[in-house]
N, C-alpha and C positions, 0 to 999 in steps of 0.2 A: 759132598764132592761129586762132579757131574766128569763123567767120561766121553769122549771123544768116541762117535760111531762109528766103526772099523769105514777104512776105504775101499771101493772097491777094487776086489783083487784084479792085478792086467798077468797078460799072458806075455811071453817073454819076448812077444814084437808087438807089444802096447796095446792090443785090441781088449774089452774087456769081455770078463768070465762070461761062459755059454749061462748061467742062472743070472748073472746080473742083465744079460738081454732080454730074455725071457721074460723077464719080469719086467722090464721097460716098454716091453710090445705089450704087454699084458693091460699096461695101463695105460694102453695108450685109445683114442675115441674112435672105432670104427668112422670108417667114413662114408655119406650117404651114396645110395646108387644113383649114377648119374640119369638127369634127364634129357632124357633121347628123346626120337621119332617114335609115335607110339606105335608102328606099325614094326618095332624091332623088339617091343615087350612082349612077353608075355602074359604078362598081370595086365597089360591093358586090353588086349586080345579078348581074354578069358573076361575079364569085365564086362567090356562090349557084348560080345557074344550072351554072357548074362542077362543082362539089359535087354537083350532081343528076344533071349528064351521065353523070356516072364512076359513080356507085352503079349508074343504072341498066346501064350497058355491064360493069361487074364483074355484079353480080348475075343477068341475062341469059346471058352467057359462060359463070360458075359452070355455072347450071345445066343449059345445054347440054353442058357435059363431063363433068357427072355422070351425066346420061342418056344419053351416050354412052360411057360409061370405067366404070361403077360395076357391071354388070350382065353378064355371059358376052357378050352381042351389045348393039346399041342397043336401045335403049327408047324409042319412038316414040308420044307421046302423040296424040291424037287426038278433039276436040273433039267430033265426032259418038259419039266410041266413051264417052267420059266422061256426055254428056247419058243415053246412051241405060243404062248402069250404075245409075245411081240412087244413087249415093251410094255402092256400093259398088266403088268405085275398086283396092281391095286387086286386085282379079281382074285388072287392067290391069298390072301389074307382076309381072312372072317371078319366080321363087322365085331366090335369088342371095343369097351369103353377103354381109355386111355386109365392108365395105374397114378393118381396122384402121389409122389414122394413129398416135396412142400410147394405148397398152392404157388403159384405165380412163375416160380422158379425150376421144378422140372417134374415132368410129364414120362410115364413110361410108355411106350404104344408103338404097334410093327411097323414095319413100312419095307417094303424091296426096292432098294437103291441099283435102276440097271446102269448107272454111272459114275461119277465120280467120287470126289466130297460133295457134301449139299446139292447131289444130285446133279451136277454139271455134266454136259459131254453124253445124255444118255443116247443108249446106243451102239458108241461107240466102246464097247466091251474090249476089244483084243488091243487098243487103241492106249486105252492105260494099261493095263498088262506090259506094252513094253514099255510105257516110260515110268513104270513102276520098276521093272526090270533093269532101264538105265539109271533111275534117281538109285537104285542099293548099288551099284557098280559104282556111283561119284561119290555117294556115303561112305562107302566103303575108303574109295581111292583114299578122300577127303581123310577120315580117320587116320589112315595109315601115311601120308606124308604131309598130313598139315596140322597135325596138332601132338603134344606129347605126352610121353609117357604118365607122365601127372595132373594130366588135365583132365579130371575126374568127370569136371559139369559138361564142357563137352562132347567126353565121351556118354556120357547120359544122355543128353540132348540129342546124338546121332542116334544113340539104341534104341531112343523110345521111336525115334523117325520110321528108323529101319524097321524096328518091329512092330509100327501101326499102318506101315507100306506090307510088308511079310502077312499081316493079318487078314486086311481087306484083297489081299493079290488070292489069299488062301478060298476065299469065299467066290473072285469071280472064276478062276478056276473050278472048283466043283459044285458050285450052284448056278453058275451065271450072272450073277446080281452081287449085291451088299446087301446084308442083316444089320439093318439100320434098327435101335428102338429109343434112343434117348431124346428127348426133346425139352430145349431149355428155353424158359421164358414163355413156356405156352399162354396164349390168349393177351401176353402186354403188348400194347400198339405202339407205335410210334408217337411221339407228343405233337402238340399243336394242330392235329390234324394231316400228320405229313403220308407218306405215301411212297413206294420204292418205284424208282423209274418203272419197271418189267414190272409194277403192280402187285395188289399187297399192302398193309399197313402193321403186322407184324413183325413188332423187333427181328423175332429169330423165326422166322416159318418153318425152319431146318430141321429135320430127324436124322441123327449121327447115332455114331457108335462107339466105344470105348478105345478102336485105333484108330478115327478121328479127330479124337479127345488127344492122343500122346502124339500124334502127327502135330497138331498145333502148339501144343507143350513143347515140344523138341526144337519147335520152329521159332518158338520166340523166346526159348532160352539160348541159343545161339545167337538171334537177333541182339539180345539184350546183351551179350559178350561181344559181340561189334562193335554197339553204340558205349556200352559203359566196361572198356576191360578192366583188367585189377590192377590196380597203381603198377606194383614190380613189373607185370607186361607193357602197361604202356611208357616205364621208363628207360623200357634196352632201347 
């Protein structure tokens, strides 16, 4: 013989008992936090900012072990000794075989970068200084009113920008230059006999550095959220 489960008790103007609520709120599925601007999270904030700490603290370290491990002795740069060079930086670095990591594919070896990426613009020092200065102010903007709170890869992709701009801005401020040592593709030429207009037959001629490395990463993982978004965005 099977009993009927008592009802819930009501109170004498029909609302039901303070425990029978209670226990309906109880079971009932929180509901997610909404997706905002992430310039109004906090968690996305602190992400970002994350993201920038560590590029800059890898990229930094990098190239402190390079200029200390890459070369017969250390390599000691020096901001009065770079101004006073004029550009020609080459003389500030000791003759020292290049460190193979795997043959064909990357080369360890110093180099003073007084310009850009791959060396562009040298020179002109105080020149990217500010539009290193202005690209963290649009990165910045860009973060906080153009993308949201849950947009993880994004925010990635701006951190590692910000903090391989924050890295190399760190070195022409107190060195004058870039501590460049990475070099990929050393010695592969170009096929068929080809040749780069400005001369060269060198795939990559290029010596970077670990925040040229997340500079380009940042940049074409954004790229790549342009040209391919994720279904759900591209069907609001």
């Amino acid at each position: 013989m099977t009993t009927q489960p008592p009802s819930p008790s009501l109170r004498s103007d029909g609302s039901a008992s303070a425990s029978q609520t209670v226990g309906q709120s109880a079971g009932q599925t929180r509901e997610p936090a909404p997706d905002v601007l992430a310039g109004k999270s906090s968690k996305a904030w602190a992400f970002l900012l994350g993201v920038i700490a560590v590029s800059i603290v890898i990229d930094i370290a990098t190239k402190y072990w390079a200029f200390h491990a890459i070369a017969d002795a250390p390599v000691r740069v020096l901001r009065s000794e770079v101004m006073a060079a004029r550009g020609q930086l080459w003389n500030l670095i000791p003759a020292h075989t290049p460190v193979t990591v795997v043959p064909k594919l990357l080369d360890l070896t110093l180099v003073l970068n007084p310009g850009a990426v791959f060396g562009m613009g040298a020179g002109k020092r105080w020149f990217f200084v500010m539009m290193t200065l202005l690209a963290i102010v649009v990165g910045t903007v860009g973060f906080a009113r153009f993308t949201r709170s849950k947009d993880w890869s994004s925010h990635l992709a701006i951190g590692l920008i910000l903090g391989g701009g924050l890295g190399n801005l760190y070195d022409r401020i107190i060195y004058a230059c870039v501590r460049d040592f990475l070099h990929p593709l050393p010695g592969v030429k170009l096929p068929f006999g080809w040749s780069w207009p400005w001369g060269g037959s060198e795939v990559w001629p290029y010596v970077s550095n670990i925040a040229d490395a997340f500079l380009i990463a940042g940049v074409v993982m954004l790229a790549w959220k342009s040209f391919f978004p994720p279904k759900d965005s591209a069907a609001k």
